[in-house]
Jmol script that loads the backbone (N, CA, C; Angstrom):
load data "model"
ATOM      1  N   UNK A   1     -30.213  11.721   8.244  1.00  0.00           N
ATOM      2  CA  UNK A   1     -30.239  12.107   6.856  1.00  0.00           C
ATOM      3  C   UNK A   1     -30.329  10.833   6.003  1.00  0.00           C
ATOM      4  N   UNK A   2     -30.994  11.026   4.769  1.00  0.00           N
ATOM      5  CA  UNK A   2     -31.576   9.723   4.167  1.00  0.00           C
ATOM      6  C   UNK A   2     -29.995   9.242   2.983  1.00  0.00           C
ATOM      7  N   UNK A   3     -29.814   8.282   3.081  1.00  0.00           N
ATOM      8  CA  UNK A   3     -28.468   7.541   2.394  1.00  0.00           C
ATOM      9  C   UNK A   3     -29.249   7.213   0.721  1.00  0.00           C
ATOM     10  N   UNK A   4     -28.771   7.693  -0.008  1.00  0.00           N
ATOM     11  CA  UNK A   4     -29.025   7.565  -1.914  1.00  0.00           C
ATOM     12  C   UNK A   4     -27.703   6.550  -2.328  1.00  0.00           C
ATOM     13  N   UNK A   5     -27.965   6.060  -3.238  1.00  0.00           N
ATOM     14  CA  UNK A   5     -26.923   5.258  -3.686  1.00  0.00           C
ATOM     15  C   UNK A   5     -26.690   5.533  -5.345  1.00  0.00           C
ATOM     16  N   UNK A   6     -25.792   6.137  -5.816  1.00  0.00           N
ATOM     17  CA  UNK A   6     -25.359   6.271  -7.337  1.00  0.00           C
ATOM     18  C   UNK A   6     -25.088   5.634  -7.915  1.00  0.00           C
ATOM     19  N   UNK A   7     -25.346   5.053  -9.336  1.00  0.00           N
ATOM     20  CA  UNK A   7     -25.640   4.112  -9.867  1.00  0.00           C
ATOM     21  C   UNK A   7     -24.700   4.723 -11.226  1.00  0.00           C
ATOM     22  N   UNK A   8     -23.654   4.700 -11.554  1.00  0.00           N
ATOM     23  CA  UNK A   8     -23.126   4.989 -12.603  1.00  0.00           C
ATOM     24  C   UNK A   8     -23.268   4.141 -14.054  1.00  0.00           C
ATOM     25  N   UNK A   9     -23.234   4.925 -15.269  1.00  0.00           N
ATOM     26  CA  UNK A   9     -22.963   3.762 -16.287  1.00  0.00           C
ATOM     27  C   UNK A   9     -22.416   4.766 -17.255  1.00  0.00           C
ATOM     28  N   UNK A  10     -20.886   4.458 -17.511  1.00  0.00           N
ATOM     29  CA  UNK A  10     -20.064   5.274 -18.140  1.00  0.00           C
ATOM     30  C   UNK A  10     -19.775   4.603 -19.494  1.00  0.00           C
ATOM     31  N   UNK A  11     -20.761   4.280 -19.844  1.00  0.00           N
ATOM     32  CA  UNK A  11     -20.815   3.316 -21.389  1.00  0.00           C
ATOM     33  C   UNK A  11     -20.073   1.968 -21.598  1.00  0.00           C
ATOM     34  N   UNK A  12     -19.828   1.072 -20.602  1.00  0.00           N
ATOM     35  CA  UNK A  12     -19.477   0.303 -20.590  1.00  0.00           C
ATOM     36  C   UNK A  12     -20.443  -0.597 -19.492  1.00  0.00           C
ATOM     37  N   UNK A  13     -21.189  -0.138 -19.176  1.00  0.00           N
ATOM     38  CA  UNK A  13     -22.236  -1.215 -18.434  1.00  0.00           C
ATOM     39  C   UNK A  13     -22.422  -0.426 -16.930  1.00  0.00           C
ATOM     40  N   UNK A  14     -23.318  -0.516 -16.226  1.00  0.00           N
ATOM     41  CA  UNK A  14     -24.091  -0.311 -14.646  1.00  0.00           C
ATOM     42  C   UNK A  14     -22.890  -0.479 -13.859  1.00  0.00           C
ATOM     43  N   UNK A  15     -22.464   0.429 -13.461  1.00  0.00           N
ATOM     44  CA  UNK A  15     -21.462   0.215 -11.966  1.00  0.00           C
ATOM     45  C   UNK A  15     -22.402   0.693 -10.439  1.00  0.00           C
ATOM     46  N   UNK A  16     -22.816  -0.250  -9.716  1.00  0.00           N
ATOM     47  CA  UNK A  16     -23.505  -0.040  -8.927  1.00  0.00           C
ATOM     48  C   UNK A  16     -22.792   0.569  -7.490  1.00  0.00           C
ATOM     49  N   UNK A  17     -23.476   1.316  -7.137  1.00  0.00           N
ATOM     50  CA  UNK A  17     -22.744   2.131  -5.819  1.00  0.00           C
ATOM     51  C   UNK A  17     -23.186   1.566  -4.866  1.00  0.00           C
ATOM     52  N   UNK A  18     -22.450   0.444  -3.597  1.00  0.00           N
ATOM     53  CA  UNK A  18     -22.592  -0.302  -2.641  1.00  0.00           C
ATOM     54  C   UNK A  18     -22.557   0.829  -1.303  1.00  0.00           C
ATOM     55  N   UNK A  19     -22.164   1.960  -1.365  1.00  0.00           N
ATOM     56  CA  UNK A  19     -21.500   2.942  -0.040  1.00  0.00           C
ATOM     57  C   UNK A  19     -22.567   4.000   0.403  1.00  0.00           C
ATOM     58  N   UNK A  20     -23.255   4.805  -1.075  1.00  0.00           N
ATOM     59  CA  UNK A  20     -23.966   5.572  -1.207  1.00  0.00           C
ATOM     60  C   UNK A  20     -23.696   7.139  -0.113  1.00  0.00           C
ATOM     61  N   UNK A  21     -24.617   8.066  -0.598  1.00  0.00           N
ATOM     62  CA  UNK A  21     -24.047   9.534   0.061  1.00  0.00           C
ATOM     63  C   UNK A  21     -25.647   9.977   0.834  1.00  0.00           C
ATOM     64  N   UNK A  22     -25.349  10.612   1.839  1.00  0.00           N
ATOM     65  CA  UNK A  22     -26.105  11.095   2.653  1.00  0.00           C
ATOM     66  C   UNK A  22     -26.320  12.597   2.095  1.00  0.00           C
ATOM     67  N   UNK A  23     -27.729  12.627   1.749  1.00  0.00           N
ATOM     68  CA  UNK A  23     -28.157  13.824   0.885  1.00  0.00           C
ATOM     69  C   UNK A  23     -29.358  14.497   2.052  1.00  0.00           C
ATOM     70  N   UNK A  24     -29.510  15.767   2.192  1.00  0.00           N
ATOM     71  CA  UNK A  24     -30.296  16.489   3.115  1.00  0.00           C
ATOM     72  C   UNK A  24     -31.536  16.636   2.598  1.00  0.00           C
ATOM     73  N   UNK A  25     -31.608  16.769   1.050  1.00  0.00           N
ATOM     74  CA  UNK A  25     -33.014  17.081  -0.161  1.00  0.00           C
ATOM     75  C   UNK A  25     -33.025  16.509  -0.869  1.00  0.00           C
ATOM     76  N   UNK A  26     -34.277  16.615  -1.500  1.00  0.00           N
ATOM     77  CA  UNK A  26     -33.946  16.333  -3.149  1.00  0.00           C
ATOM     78  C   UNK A  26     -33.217  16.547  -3.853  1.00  0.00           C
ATOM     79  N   UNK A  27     -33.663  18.471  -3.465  1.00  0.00           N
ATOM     80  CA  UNK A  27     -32.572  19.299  -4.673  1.00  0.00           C
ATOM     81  C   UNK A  27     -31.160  19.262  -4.323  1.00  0.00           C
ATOM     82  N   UNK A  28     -30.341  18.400  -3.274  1.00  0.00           N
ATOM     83  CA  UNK A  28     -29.256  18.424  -3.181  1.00  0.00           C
ATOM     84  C   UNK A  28     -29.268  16.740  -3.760  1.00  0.00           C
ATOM     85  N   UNK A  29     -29.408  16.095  -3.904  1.00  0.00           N
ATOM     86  CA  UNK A  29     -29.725  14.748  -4.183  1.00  0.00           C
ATOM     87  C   UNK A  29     -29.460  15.166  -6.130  1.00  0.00           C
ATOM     88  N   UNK A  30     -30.870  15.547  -6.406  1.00  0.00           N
ATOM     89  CA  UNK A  30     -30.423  16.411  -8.306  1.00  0.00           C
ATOM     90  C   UNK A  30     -28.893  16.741  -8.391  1.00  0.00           C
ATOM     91  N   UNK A  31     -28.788  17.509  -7.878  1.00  0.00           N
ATOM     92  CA  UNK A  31     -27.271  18.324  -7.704  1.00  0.00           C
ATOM     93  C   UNK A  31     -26.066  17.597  -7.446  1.00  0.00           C
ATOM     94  N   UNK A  32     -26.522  16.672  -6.749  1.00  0.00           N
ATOM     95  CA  UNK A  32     -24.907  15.512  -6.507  1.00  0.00           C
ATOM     96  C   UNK A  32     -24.941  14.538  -7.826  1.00  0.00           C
ATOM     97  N   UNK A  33     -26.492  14.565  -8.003  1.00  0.00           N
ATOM     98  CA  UNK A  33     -25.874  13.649  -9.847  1.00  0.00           C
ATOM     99  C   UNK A  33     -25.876  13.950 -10.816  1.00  0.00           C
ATOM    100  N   UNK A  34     -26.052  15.528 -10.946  1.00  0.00           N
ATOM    101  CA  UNK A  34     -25.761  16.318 -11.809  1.00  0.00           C
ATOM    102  C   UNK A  34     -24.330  16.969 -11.869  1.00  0.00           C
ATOM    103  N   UNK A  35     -24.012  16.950 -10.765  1.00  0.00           N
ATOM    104  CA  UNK A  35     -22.321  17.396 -10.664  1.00  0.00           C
ATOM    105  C   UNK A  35     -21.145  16.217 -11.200  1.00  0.00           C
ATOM    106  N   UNK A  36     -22.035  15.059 -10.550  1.00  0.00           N
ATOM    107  CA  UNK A  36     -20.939  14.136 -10.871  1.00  0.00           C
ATOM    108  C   UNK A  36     -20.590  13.780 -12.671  1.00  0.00           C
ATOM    109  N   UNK A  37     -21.442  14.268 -13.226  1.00  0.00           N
ATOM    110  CA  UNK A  37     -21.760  13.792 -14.981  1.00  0.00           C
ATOM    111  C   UNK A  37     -20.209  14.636 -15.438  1.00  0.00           C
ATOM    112  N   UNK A  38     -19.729  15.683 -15.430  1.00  0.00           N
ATOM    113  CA  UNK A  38     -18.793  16.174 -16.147  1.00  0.00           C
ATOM    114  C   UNK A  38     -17.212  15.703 -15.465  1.00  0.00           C
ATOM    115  N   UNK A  39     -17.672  14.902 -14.390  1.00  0.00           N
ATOM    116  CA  UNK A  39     -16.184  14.596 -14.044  1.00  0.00           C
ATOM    117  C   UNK A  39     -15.780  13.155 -14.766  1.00  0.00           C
ATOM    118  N   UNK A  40     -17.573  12.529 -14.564  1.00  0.00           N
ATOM    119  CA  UNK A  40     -17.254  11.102 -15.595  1.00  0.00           C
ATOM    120  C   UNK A  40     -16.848  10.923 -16.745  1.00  0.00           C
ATOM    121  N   UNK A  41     -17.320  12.576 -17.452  1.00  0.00           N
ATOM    122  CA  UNK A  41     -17.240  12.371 -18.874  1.00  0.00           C
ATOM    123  C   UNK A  41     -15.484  12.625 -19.091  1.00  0.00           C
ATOM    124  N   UNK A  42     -14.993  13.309 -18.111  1.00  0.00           N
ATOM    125  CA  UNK A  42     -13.715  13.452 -18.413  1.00  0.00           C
ATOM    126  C   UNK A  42     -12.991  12.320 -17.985  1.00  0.00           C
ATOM    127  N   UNK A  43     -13.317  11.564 -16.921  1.00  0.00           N
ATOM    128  CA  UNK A  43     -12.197  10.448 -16.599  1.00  0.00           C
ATOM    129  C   UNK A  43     -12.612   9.081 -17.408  1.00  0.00           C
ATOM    130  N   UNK A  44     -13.676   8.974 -18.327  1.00  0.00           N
ATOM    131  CA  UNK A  44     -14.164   8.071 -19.071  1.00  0.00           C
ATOM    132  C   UNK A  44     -14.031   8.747 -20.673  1.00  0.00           C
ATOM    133  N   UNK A  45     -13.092   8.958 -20.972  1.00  0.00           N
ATOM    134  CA  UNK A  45     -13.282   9.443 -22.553  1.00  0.00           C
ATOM    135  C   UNK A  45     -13.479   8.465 -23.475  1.00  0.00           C
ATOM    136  N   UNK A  46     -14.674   8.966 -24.287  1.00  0.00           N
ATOM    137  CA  UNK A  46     -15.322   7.544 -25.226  1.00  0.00           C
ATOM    138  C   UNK A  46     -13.676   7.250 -26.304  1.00  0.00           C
ATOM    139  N   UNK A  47     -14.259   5.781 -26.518  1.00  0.00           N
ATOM    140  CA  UNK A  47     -13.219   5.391 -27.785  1.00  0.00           C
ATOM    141  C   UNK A  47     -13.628   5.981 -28.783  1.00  0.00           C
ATOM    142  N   UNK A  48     -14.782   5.855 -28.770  1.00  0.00           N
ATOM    143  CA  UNK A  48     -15.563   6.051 -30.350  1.00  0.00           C
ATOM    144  C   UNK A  48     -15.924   7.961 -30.511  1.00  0.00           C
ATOM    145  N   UNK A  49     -17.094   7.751 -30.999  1.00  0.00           N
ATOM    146  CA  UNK A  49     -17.314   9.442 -31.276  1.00  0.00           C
ATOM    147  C   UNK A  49     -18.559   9.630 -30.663  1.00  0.00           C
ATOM    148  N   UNK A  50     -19.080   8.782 -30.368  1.00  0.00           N
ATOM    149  CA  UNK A  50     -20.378   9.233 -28.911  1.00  0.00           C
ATOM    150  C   UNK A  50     -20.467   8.108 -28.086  1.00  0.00           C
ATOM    151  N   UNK A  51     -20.729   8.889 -26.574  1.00  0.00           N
ATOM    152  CA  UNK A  51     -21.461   8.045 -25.612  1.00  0.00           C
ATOM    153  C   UNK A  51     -21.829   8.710 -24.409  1.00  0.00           C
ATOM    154  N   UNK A  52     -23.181   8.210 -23.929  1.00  0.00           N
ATOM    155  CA  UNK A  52     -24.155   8.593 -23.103  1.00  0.00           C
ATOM    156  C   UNK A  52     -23.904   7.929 -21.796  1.00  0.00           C
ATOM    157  N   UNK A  53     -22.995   9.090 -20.685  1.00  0.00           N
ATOM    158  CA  UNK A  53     -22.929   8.961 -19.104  1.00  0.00           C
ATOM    159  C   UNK A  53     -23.895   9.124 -18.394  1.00  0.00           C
ATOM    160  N   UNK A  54     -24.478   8.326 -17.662  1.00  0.00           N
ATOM    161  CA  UNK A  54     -25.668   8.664 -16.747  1.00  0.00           C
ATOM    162  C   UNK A  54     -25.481   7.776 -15.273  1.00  0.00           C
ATOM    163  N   UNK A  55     -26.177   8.717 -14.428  1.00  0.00           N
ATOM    164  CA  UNK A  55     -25.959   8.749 -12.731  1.00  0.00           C
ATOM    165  C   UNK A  55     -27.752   7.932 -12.539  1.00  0.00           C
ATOM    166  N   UNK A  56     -27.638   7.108 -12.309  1.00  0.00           N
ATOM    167  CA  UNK A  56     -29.198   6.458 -11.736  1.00  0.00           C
ATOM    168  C   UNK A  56     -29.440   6.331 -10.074  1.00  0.00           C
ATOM    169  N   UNK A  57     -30.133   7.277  -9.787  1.00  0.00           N
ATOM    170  CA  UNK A  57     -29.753   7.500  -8.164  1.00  0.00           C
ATOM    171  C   UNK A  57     -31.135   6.408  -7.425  1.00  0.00           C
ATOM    172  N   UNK A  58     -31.110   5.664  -6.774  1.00  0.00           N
ATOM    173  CA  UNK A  58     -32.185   5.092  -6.177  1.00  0.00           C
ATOM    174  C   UNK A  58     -31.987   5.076  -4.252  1.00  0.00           C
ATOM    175  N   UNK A  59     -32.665   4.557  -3.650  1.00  0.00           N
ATOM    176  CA  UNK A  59     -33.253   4.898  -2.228  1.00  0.00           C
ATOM    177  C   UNK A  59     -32.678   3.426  -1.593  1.00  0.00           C
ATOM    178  N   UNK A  60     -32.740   3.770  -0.164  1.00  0.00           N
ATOM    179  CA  UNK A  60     -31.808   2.709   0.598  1.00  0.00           C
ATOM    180  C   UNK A  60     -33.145   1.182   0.550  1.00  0.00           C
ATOM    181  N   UNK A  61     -34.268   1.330  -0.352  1.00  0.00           N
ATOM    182  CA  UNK A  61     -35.019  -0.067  -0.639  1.00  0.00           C
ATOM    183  C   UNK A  61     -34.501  -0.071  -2.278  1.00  0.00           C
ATOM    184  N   UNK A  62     -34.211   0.378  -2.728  1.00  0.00           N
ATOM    185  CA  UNK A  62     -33.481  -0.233  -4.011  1.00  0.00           C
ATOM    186  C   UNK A  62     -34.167   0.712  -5.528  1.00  0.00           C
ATOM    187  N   UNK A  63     -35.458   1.447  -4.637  1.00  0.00           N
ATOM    188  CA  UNK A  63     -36.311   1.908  -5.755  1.00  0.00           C
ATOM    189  C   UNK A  63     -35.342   3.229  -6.305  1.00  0.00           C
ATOM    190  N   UNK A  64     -35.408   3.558  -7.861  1.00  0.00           N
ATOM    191  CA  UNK A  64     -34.870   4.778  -8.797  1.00  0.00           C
ATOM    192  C   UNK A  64     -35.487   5.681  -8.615  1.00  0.00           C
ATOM    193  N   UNK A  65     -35.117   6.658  -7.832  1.00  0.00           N
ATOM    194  CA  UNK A  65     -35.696   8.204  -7.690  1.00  0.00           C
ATOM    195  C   UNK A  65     -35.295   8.769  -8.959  1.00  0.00           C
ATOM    196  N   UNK A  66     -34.683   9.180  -9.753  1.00  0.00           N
ATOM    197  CA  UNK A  66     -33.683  10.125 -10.316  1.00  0.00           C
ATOM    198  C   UNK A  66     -32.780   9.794 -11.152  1.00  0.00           C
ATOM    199  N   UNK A  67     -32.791  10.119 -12.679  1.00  0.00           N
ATOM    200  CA  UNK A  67     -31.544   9.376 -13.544  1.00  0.00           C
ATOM    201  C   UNK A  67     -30.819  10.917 -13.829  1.00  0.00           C
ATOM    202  N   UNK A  68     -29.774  10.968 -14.325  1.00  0.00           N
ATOM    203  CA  UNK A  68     -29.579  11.954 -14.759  1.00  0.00           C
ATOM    204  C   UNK A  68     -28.541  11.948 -15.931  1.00  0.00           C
ATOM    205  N   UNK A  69     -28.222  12.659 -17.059  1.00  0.00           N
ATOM    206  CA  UNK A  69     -27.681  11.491 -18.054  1.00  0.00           C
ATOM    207  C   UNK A  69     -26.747  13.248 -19.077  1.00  0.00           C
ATOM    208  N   UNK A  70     -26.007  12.534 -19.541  1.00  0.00           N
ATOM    209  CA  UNK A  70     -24.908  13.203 -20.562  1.00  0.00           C
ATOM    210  C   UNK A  70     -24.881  12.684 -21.488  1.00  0.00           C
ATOM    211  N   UNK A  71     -24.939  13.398 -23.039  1.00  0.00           N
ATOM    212  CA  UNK A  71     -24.596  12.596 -24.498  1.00  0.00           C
ATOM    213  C   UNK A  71     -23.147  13.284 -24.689  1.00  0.00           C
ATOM    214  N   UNK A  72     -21.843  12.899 -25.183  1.00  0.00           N
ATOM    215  CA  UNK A  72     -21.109  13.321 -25.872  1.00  0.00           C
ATOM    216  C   UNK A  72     -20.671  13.430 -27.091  1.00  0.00           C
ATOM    217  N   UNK A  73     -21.099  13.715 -28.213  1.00  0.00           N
ATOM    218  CA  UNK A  73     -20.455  13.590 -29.738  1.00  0.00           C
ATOM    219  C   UNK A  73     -19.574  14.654 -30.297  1.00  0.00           C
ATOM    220  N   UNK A  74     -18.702  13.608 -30.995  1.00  0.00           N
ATOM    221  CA  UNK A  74     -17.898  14.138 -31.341  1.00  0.00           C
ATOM    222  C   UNK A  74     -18.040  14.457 -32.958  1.00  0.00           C
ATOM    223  N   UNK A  75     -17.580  14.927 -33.661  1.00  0.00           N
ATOM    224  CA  UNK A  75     -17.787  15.165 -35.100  1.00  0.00           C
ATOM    225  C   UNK A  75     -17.108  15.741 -35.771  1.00  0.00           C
ATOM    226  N   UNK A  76     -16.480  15.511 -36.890  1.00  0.00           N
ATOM    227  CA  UNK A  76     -15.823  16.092 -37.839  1.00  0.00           C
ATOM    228  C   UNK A  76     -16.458  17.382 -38.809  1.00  0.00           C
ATOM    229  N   UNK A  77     -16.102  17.984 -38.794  1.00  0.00           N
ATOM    230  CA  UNK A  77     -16.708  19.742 -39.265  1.00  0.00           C
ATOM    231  C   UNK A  77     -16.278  19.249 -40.584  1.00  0.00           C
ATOM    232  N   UNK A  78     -17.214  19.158 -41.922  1.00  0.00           N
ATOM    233  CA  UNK A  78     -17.533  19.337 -43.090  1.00  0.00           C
ATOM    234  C   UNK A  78     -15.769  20.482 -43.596  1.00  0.00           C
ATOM    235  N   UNK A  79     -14.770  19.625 -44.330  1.00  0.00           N
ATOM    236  CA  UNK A  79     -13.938  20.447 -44.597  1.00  0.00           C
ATOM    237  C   UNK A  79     -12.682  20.755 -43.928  1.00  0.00           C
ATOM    238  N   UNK A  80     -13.352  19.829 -42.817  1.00  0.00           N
ATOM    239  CA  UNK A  80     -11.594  20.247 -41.806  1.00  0.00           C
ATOM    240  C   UNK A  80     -11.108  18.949 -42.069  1.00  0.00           C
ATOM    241  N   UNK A  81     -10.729  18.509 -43.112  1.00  0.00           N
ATOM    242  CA  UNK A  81      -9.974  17.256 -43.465  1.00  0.00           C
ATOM    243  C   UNK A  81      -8.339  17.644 -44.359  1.00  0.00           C
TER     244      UNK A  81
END
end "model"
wireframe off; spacefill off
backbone 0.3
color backbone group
């Protein structure tokens, strides 16, 4: 089975994945860095009022198959002050 390596960047810069996961497909390959986006966004809560989590998945030669990415904003509702 072919080894992918996840490439995180939780708004503070590229955390590169040295270990990487053994994926059977593509569409399980999509799916592992699409799953991982809502756990980042929760264990990375922005300081500010937006920021964009994204999974950059590339191949055991280094090339980017696949990004996959989250915006979060936050915002104050007109009146709820």
């Amino acid at each position: 089975m072919p080894r992918y390596y996840f490439d995180v960047d939780d708004g503070n810069g590229l955390n590169t994945d040295n270990d990487g996961v053994e994926c059977a497909s593509l569409d399980d390959l999509k799916f592992a860095a699409v799953d991982a986006l809502p756990d980042l966004a929760r264990d990375e809560l922005p300081n500010g009022d937006s920021v964009r989590f994204s999974v950059k998945v590339r191949d055991l030669s280094g090339k980017y198959l696949l990004e996959a990415s989250l915006t979060l904003n936050v915002e104050w509702v007109a009146g709820s002050d």
